[in-house]
VMD Tcl script that draws the C-alpha trace (Angstrom):
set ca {
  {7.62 -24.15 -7.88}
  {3.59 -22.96 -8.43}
  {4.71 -20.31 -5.57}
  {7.84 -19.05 -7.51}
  {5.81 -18.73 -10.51}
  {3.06 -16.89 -9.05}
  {5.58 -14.54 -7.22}
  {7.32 -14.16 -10.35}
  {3.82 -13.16 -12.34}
  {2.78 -10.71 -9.45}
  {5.86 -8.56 -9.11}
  {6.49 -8.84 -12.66}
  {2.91 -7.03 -13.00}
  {3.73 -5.00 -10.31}
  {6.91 -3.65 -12.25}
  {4.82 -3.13 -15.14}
  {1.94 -1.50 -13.51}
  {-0.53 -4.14 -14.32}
  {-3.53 -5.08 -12.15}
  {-3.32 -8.46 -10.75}
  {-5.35 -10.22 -8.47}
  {-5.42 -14.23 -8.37}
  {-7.80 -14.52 -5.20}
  {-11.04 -13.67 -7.66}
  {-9.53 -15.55 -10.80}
  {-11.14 -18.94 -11.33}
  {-9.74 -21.83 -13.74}
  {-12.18 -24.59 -15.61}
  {-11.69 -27.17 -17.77}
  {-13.36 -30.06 -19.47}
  {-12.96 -32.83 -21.70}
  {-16.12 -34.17 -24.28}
  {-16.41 -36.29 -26.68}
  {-19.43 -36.27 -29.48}
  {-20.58 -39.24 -31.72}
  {-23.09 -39.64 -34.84}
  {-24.01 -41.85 -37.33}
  {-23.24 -41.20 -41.13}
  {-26.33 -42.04 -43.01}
  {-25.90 -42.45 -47.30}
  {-27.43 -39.24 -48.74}
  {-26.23 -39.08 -52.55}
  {-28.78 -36.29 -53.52}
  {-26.71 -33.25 -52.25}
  {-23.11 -32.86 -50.70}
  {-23.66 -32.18 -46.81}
  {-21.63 -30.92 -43.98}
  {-19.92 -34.22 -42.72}
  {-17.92 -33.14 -39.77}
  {-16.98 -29.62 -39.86}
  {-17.79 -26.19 -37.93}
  {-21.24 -25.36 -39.42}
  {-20.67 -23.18 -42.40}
  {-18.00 -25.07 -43.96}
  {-18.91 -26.92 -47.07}
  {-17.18 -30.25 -47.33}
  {-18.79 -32.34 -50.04}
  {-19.68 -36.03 -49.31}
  {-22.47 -38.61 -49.95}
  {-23.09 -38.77 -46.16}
  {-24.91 -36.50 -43.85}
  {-24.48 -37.59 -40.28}
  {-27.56 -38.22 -37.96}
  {-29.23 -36.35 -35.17}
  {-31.90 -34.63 -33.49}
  {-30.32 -31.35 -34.81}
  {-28.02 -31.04 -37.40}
  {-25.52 -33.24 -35.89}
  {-22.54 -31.64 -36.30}
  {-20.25 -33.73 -34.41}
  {-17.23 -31.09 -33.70}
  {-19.10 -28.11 -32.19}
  {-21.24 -30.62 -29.99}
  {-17.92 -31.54 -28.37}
  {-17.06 -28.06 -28.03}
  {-20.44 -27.28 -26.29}
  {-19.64 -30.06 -24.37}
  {-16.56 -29.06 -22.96}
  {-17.33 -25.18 -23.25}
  {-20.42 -26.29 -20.49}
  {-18.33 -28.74 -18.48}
  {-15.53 -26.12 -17.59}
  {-18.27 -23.77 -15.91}
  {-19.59 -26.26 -14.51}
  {-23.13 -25.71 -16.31}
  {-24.18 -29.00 -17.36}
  {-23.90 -30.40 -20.80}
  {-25.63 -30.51 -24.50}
  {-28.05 -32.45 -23.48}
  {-29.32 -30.58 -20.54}
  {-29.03 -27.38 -22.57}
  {-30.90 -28.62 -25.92}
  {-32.69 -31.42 -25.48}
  {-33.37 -33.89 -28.19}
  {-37.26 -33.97 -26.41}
  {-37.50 -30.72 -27.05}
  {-38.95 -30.41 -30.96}
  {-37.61 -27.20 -31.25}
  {-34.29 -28.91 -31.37}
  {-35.26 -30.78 -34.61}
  {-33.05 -30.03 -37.18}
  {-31.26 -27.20 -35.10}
  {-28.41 -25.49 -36.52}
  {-25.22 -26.10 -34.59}
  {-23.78 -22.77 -34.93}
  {-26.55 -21.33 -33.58}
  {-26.54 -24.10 -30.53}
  {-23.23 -22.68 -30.23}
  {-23.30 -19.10 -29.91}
  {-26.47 -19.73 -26.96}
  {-24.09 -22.00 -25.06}
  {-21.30 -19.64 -25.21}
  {-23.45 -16.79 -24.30}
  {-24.52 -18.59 -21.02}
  {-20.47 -19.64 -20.31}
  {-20.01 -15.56 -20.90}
  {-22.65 -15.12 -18.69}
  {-21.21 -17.00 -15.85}
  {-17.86 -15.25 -16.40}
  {-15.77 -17.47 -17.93}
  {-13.62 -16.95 -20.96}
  {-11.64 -19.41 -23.13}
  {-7.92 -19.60 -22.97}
  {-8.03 -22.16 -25.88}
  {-8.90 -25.58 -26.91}
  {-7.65 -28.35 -28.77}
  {-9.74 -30.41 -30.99}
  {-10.04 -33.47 -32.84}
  {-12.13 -34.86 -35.43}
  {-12.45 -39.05 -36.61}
  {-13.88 -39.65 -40.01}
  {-12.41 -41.99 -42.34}
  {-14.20 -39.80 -44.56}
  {-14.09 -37.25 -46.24}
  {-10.72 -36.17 -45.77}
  {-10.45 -32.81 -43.60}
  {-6.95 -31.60 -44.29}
  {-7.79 -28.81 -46.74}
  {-10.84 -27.94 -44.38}
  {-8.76 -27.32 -41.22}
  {-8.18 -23.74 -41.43}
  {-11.24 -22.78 -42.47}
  {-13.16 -24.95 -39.90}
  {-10.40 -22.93 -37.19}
  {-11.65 -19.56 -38.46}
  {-15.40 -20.46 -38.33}
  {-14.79 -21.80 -34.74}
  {-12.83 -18.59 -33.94}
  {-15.27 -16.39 -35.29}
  {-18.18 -18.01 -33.33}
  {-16.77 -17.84 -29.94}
  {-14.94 -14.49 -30.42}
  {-11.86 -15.92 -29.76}
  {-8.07 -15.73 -31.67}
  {-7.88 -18.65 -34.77}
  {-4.68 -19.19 -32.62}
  {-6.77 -20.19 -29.93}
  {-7.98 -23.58 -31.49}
  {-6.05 -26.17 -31.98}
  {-7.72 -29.27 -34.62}
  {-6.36 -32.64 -35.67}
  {-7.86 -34.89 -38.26}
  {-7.34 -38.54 -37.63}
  {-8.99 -41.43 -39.63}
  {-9.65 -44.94 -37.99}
  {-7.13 -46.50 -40.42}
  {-9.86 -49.26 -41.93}
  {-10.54 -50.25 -38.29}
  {-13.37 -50.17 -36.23}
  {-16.68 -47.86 -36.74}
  {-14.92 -45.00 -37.18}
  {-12.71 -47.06 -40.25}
  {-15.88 -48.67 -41.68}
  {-17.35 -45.11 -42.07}
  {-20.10 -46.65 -39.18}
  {-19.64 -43.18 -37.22}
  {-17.60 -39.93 -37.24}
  {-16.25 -38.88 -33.75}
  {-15.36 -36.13 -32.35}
  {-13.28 -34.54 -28.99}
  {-12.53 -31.58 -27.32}
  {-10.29 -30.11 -24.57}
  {-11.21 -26.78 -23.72}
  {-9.49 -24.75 -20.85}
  {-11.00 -21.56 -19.68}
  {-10.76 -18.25 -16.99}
  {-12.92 -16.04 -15.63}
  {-12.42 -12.46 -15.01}
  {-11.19 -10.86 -11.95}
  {-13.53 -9.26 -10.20}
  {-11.41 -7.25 -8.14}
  {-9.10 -4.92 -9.66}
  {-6.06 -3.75 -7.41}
  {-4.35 -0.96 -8.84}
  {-0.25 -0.84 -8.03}
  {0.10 2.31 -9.10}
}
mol new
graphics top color blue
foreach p $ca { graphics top sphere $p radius 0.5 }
foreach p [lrange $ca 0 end-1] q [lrange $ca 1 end] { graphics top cylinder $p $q radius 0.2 }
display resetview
């Protein structure tokens, strides 16, 4: 069947004119998971669990070495782990004190730019966040678009789900917020043949 298909692909390109070459084309994916501890912080309304840059107001602010945003940590996570490059904690560090207090986005864009480096690109992910609270459902397109914008990829691209813990467990008794992400990605062809 994976030989029809690729037959299929190659003389449709062929047809069309398109360059095609599978023999330089490489495939990655990865799956991560990121967890912190919400900490009571009633003096100002923090990020709980969103793309950095999203305002969600809550009394908690979760806990890190950096700003501990739990859903683009899993996507660094994964983004490293389908190159093959290691993972957040290899990359940044929580020895490191430059780390302190480190602003996700920005953790993002470096990690991204290394994954581009390598030659990868993403095809698209699918994420989930876990907080009992605060609720994320009016959040989720704007937390799509920030991710989007980031990694310079389609809003169509990422796929997010908020789940609660349903009252159970640490998630339920607002002990942690959790997040995951699958994250499939391509590289480039190196080669180009031309049909023409």
């Amino acid at each position: 069947m994976a030989r029809i298909g690729i037959c299929s692909v190659v003389l449709w390109a062929r047809l069309n004119r398109l360059p095609y070459n599978f023999r330089d084309e490489r495939r990655g994916s990865s799956a991560a998971t990121n967890w912190h501890r919400p900490r009571y912080s009633p003096s100002r309304a923090r990020r709980a669990a969103a793309a950095r840059g999203i305002d969600i107001p809550h009394d908690r602010k979760a806990v890190g070495h950096s700003d501990a945003d739990v859903l683009l940590h899993a996507i660094i996570d994964a983004m490293l782990g389908a190159a093959a490059l290691g993972d957040i904690g290899e990359m940044y560090p929580n020895t490191d004190e430059a780390n302190r207090d480190r602003d996700s986005a920005e953790m993002l864009r470096g990690a991204y730019e290394r994954f581009a480096a390598a030659g990868f690109a993403i095809v698209n992910m699918d994420c989930i966040v876990f907080a009992e609270q605060p609720k994320l459902f009016p959040y989720k397109d704007a937390i799509r678009q920030r991710i989007a914008e980031l990694l310079e990829i389609p809003a169509n691209s990422v796929g997010l789900k908020a789940k609660t813990g349903e009252g159970v467990d640490a998630i339920g008794r607002q002990e942690a917020i959790s997040a995951q992400c699958v994250l499939l990605a391509i590289s480039s062809p190196t080669e180009i043949i031309d049909y023409a």
